[in-house]
C-alpha positions in Angstrom: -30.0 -74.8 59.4 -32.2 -76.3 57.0 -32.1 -75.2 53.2 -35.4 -73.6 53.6 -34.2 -71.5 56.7 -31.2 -70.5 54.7 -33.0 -69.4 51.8 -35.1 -67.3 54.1 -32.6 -65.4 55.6 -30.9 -65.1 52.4 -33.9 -63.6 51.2 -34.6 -61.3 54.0 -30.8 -60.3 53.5 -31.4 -58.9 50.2 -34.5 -57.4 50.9 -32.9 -55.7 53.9 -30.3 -54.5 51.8 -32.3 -53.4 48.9 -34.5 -51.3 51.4 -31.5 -49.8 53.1 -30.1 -48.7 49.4 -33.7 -47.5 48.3 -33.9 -45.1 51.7 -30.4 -43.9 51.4 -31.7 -43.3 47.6 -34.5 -41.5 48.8 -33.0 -39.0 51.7 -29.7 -38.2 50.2 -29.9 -35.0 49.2 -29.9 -34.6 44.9 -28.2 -32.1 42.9 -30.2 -29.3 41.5 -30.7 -29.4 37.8 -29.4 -27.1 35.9 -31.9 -24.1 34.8 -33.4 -25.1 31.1 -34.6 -22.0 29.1 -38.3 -22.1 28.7 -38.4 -23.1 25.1 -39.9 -20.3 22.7 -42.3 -21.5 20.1 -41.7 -21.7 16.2 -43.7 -18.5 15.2 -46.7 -19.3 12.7 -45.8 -16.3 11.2 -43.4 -13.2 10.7 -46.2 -11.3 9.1 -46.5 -8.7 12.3 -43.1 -8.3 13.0 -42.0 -7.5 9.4 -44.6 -5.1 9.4 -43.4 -3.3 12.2 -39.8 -3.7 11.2 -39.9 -2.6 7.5 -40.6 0.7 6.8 -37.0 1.1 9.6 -35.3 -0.5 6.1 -33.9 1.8 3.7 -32.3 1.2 0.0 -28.9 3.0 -0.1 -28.3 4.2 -4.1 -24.5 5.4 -5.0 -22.9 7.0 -7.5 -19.1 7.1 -8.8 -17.2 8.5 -11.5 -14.9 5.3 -12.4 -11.3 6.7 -12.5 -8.9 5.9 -15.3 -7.1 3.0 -14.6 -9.4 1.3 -12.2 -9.8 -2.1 -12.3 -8.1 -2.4 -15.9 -6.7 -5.1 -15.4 -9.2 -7.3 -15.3 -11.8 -8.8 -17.9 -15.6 -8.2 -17.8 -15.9 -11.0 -15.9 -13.7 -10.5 -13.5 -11.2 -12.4 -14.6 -7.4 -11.9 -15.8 -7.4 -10.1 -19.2 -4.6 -13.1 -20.4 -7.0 -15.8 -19.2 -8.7 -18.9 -21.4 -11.4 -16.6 -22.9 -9.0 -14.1 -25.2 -8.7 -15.7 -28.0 -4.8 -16.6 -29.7 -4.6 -13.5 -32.5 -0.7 -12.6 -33.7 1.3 -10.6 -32.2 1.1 -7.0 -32.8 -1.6 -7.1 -35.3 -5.1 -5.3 -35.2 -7.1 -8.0 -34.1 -5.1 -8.7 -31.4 -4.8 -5.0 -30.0 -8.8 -4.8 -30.4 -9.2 -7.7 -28.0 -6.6 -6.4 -25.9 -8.4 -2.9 -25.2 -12.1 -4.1 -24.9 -10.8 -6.9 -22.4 -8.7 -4.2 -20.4 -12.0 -1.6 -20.6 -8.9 0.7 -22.6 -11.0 4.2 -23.0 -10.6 5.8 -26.1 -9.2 9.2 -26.4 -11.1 12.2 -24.6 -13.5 9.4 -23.6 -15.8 11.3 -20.8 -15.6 9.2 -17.2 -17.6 6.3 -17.1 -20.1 7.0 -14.0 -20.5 3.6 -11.7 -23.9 2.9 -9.7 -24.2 0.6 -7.0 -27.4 -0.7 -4.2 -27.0 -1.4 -1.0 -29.2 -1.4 2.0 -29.6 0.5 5.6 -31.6 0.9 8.8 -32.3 3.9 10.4 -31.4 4.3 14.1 -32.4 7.6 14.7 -35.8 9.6 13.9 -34.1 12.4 13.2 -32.2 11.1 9.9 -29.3 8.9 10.5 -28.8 5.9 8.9 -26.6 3.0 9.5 -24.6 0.5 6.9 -21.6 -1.2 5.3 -18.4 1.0 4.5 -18.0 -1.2 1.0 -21.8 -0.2 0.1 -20.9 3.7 -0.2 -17.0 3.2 -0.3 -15.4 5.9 -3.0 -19.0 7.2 -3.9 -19.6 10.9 -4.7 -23.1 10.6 -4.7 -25.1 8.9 -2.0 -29.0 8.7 -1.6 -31.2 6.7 0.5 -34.8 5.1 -0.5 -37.4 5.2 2.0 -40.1 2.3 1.6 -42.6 4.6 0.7 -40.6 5.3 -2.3 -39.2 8.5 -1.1 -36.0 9.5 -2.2 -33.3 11.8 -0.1 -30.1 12.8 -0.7 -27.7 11.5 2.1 -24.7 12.8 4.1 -21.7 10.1 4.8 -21.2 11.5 8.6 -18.6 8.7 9.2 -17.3 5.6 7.8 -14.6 2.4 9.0 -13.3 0.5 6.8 -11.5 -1.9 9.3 -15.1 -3.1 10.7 -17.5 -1.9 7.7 -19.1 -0.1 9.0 -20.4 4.1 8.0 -23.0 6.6 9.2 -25.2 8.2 6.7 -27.8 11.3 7.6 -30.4 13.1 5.9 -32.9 15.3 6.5 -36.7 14.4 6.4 -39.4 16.5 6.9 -40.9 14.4 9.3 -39.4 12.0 12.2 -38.6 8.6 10.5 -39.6 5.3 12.1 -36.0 4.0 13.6 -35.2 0.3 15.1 -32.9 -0.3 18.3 -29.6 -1.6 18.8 -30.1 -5.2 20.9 -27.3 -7.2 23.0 -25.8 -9.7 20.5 -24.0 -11.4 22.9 -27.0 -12.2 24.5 -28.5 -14.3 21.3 -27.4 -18.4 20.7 -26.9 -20.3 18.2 -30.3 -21.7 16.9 -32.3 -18.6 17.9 -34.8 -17.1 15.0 -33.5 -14.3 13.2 -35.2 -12.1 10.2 -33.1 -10.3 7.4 -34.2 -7.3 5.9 -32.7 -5.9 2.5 -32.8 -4.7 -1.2 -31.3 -8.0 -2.7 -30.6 -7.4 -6.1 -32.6 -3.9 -6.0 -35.7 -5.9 -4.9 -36.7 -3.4 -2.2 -37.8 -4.9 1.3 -37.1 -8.6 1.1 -37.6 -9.9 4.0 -35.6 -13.4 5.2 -35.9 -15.7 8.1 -33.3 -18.5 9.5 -31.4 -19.1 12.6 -28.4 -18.1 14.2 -26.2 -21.0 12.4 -22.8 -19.8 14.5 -20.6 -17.1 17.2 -17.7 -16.1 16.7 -16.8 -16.5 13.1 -13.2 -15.6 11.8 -13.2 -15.7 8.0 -10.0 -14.0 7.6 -11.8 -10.7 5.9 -10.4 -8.9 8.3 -8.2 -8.1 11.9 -11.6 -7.5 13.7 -13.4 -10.5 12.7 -16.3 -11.8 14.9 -19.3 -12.2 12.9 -22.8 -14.0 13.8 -23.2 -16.9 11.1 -27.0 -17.6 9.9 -28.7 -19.4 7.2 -31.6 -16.4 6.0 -31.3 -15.8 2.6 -28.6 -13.0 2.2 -27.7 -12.3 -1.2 -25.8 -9.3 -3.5 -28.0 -5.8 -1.8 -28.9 -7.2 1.4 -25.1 -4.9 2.8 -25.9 -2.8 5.6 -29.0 -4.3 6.1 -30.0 -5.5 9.5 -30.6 -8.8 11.2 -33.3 -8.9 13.8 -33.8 -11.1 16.7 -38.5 -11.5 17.4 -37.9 -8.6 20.0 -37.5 -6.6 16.4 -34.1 -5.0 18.1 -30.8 -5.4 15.3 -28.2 -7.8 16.1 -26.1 -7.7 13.5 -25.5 -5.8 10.7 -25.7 -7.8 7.0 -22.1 -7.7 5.4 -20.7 -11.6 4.0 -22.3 -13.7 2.4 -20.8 -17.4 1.2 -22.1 -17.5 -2.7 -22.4 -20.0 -5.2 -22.4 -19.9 -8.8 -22.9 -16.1 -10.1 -22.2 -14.9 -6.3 -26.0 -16.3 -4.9 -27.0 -17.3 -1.5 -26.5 -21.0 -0.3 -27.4 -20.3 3.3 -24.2 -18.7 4.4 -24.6 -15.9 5.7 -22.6 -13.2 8.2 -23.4 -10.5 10.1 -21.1 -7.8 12.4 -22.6 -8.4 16.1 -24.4 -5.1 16.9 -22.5 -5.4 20.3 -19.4 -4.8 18.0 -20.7 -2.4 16.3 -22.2 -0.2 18.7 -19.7 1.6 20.5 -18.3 2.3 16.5 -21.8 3.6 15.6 -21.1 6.0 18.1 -17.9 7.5 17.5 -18.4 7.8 13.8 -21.6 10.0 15.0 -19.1 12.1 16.9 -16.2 12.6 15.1 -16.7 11.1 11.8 -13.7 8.6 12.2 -12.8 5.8 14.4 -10.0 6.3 17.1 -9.0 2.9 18.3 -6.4 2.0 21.3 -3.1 0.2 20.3 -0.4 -1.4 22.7 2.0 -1.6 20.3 2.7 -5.2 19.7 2.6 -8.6 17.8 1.0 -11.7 18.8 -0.5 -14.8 18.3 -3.5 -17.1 19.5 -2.3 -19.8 21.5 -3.0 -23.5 20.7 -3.4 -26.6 22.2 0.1 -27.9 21.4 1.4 -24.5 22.3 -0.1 -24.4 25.5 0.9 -28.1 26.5 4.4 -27.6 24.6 4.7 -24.4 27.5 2.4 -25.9 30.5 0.5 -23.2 30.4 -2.9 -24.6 32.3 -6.0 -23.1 33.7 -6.3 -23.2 37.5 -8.7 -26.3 37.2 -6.0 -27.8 35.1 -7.8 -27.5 31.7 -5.7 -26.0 28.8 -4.8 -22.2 29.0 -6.3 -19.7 26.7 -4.5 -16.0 25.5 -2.4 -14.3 23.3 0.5 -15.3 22.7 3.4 -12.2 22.6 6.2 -12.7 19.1 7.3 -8.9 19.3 6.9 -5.9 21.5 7.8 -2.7 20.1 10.6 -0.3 21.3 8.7 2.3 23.3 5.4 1.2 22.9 2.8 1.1 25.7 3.3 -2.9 25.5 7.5 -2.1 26.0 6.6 0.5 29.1 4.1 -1.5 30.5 6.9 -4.7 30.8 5.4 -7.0 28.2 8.2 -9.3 27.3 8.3 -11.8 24.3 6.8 -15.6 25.5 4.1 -13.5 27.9 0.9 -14.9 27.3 -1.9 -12.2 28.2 -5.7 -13.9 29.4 -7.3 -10.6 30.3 -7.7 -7.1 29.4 -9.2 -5.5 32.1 -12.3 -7.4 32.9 -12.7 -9.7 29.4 -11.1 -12.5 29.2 -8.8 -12.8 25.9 -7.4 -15.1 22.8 -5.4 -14.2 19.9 -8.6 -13.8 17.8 -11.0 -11.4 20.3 -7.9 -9.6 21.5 -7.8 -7.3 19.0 -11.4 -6.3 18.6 -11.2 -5.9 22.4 -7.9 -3.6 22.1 -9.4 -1.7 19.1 -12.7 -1.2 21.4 -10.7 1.1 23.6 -10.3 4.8 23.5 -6.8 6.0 23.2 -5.4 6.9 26.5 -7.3 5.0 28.3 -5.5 3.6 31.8 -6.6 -0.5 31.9 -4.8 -4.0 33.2 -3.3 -6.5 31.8 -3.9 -9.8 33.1 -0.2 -11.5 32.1 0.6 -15.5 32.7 4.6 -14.9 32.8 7.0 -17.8 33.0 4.5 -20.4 35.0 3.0 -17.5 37.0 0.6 -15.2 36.8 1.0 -11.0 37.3 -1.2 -7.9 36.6 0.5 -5.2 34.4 -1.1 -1.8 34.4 -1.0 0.1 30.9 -2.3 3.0 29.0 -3.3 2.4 25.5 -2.2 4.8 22.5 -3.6 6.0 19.7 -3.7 3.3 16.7 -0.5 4.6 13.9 -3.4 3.5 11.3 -4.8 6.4 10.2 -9.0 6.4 10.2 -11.2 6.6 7.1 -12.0 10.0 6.6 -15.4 10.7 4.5 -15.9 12.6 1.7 -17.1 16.1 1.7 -19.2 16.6 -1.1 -21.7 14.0 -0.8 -24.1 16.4 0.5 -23.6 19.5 -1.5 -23.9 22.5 0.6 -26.9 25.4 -0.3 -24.9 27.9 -1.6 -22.2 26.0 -4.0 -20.4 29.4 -5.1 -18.8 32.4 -3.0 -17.3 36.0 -4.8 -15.0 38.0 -3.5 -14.2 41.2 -4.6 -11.8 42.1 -1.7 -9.3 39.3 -2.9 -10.2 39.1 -6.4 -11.0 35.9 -6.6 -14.2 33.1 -6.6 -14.7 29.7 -5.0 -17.1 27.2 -5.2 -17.5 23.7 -3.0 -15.8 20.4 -4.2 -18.1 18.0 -6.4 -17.6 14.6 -8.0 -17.2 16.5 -11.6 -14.7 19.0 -9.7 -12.9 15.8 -8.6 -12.4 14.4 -11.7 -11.7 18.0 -13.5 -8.5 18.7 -11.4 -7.4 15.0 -10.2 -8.9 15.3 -6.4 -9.1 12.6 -3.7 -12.4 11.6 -2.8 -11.5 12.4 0.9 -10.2 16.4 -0.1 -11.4 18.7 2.1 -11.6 22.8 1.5 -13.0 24.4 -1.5 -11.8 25.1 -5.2 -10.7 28.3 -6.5 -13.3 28.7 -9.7 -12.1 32.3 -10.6 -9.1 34.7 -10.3 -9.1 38.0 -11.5 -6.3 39.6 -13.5 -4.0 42.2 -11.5 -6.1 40.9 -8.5 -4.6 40.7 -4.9 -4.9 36.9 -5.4 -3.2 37.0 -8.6 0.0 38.5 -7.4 0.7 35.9 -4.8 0.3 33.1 -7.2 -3.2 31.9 -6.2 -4.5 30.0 -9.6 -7.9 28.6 -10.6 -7.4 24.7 -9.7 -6.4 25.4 -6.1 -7.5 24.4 -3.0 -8.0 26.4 0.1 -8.2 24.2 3.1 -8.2 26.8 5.9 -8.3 30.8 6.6 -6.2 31.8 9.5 -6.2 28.7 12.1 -10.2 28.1 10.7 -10.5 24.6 8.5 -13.3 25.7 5.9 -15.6 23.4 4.1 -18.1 24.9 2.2 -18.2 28.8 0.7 -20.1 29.8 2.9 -17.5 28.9 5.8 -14.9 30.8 3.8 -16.8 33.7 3.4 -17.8 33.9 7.2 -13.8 33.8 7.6 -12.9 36.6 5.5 -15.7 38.6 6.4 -14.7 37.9 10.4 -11.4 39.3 9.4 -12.5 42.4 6.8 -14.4 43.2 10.9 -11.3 42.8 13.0 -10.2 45.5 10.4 -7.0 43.4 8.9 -4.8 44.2 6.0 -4.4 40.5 4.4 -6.1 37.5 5.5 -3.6 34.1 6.0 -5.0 31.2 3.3 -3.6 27.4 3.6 -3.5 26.7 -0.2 -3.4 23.5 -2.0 -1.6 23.1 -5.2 0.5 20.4 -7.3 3.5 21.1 -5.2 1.5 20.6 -2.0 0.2 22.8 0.9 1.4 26.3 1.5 0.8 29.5 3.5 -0.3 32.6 1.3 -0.7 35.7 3.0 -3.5 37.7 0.8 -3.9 41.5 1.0 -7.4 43.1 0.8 -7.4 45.0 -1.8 -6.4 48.7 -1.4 -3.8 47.4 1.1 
């Protein structure tokens, strides 16, 4: 074969082959692409939306009577009362002790209660008057009311409040339906989606912020039920309990962290409790005033990568296993009856798949008695534990009662001798009450009354008549009254004095 021959059928070879390659190239069949989003512009502006979404925004105004004691012992700037700015005086002389009692806040003798105020921020969910925002923003307040942006002021109600999330219900009473914003699916917004934050920084009344979704999923050890959406609007001191919108104008989180530089200021850190968190809450505190959460009774931990290879615990398509990792099961528990042993790891609760961190936001999600599985990696197998969830030992965050004074604050009655009136923040400072003290106070007791003679006292509390938990005067009055009908001697009063509760049966008088 001559060299041109060969280099002919050399070439031909190649081009044979490269055609073969291209038409296999061309009818093997290709993998679909995976879906892409279709890409949502940059809005040229937020000008419509925060005109929709504003007048939903509401400034939250407390009021506290600072307790003796509080926060003494620290400086006015927050700092330790021993720390670099007292200056060296010697010890025991006049200079010294002057220092000593301005830097502790010391009150001077029959000084009056100093009275705190605080600004927070809200959204209103329901036309009707209720209000949702952070526990911290009304948190030990005896006076709450809520600023609408037209600049109209109502007194509000705490309905509920949960400390563990942050979260409390406030309600008050318009004359006129108020504009309200929905609750959206947080778990359906990503990281880098535009968001809008609305809020009373600094008492600056209906800010209004914009940034992304910076991060999921956030754990910033505040608390056991951390899982807070991360983004870089402006939040600052105010913007609590404020929402964070997706452009839909539905709430997605609820404003409660921020990240702050010098003098507590925003740097673009920002967090926020996922509204899917926070709505099942939202709803109980609307209910019943408190949280009830499930509890299985147990301790554990999330598991690692070197845990997980250090117990080859692996997924099904070999990647590393993800759970909770069980240190301790309590004796009797619904962990102990359902067979949890210590080493278990659990992946699943029910339908949602677990780790140490969501586990117990997924738990605490659960109502109390409320029959679920267990999915349960045991020993290098997997098994499916059936268990019933108890009530949570912790007990709830009651709110206060007298943050919406009732209409008729005074009740006489001449049948027991004595008067009553409902429980207000002077009243709790007066006689030394809890801010979560229900009932109302005795205000009057008249000599060689029936009340007198079985040691009823002005400075009491009476929580209940009969098997009837009373509130407000009026309540008692409806109780004593319902028994003056039924034609009874004495009526049965729960009583509340230093020495604790107590039974007092009361005569009418005449009996």
């Amino acid at each position: 074969m001559s060299r041109l021959t060969a280099s002919l059928v050399l070439s031909c070879a190649v081009s044979l082959a490269l055609s073969v390659t291209t038409v296999q190239a061309q009818t093997a069949p290709q993998p679909s692409p995976a879906p892409v989003p279709a890409p949502r512009s940059v809005p040229s502006s937020f000008a419509d939306l925060a005109n929709r979404l504003l007048p939903s925004v509401v400034n939250v105004s407390t009021s506290a009577v600072l307790k003796p004691g509080k926060d003494e012992d620290k400086g006015p700037d927050s700092s330790g009362p021993d720390g670099p700015q007292v200056p060296q005086f010697p010890q025991g002389s006049p200079l010294e002790k002057f220092f000593h009692d301005y830097m502790t806040h010391k009150p001077a003798p029959n000084r009056p209660p100093r009275r705190m105020q605080a600004l927070g921020s809200g959204f209103i969910v329901d036309p009707a008057g209720i209000i949702v925002t952070n526990n911290h923003v009304i948190e030990g307040a005896d006076q709450v009311s809520v600023t609408l942006q037209d600049g109209t002021e109502l007194p509000a109600k705490i309905v509920g409040r949960d400390s563990q999330v942050d979260l409390a219900v406030l309600e008050v009473k318009p004359k006129h339906s108020l504009p309200a914003v929905p609750l959206g699916h947080s778990d359906a917004a990503r990281i880098g989606d535009w968001v809008v934050a609305i809020g009373n920084p600094f008492g600056l009344n209906g800010t209004v912020t914009a940034g992304i979704i910076s991060s999921r999923g956030r754990n910033v050890e505040h608390g056991l039920y951390d899982d807070y959406i991360q983004t870089d609007a402006a939040i600052n001191r105010g913007n609590s309990g404020g929402p964070l919108f997706n452009l839909s104008g539905e709430v997605i989180g609820i404003n409660t962290l921020i990240y702050g530089g010098a003098g507590g200021d925003s740097i673009g850190i920002g967090f926020a409790i996922p509204a899917d968190d926070a709505r099942g809450i939202i709803d109980q505190l609307r209910k019943t005033g408190h949280v009830s959460r499930g509890w299985m009774g147990l301790k554990f931990q999330n598991v690692s990568y070197d845990i997980a290879e250090d117990l080859d615990f692996h997924q099904a398509d070999g990647t590393v296993g993800k759970g909770a990792l069980v240190s301790e099961v309590g004796p009797k528990s619904p962990a102990a009856q359902a067979g949890l042993q210590v080493g278990d790891i659990i992946t699943r609760v029910g339908s949602q798949d677990v780790t140490g961190q969501t586990m117990p936001r997924i738990i605490a999600s659960i109502l109390p008695g409320t029959k679920t599985e267990l999915t349960v990696w045991h020993k290098g197998s997997i098994k499916t534990l059936p268990i019933t969830l108890a009530q949570s030992p912790n007990a709830p965050d009651m709110p206060p009662s007298d943050t919406h004074q009732p209409t008729h604050t005074k009740a006489a009655f001449g049948e027991l001798g004595l008067a009553v009136r409902s429980i207000d923040a002077e009243m709790r400072t007066q006689y030394a009450l809890t801010d979560d003290q229900r009932g109302v106070l005795v205000d009057r007791v008249e000599p060689s009354s029936p009340a007198t003679s079985r040691g009823i006292a002005v400075g009491n509390v009476i929580t209940q008549v009969g098997q009837d938990q009373i509130d407000t005067p009026d309540a008692f009055a409806k109780a004593v009254s319902r028994a003056l009908e039924q034609k009874k001697k004495e009526v049965l009063l729960l009583v509340q004095d230093d020495d604790g509760l107590r039974w007092v049966p009361v005569p009418f008088l005449g009996n």
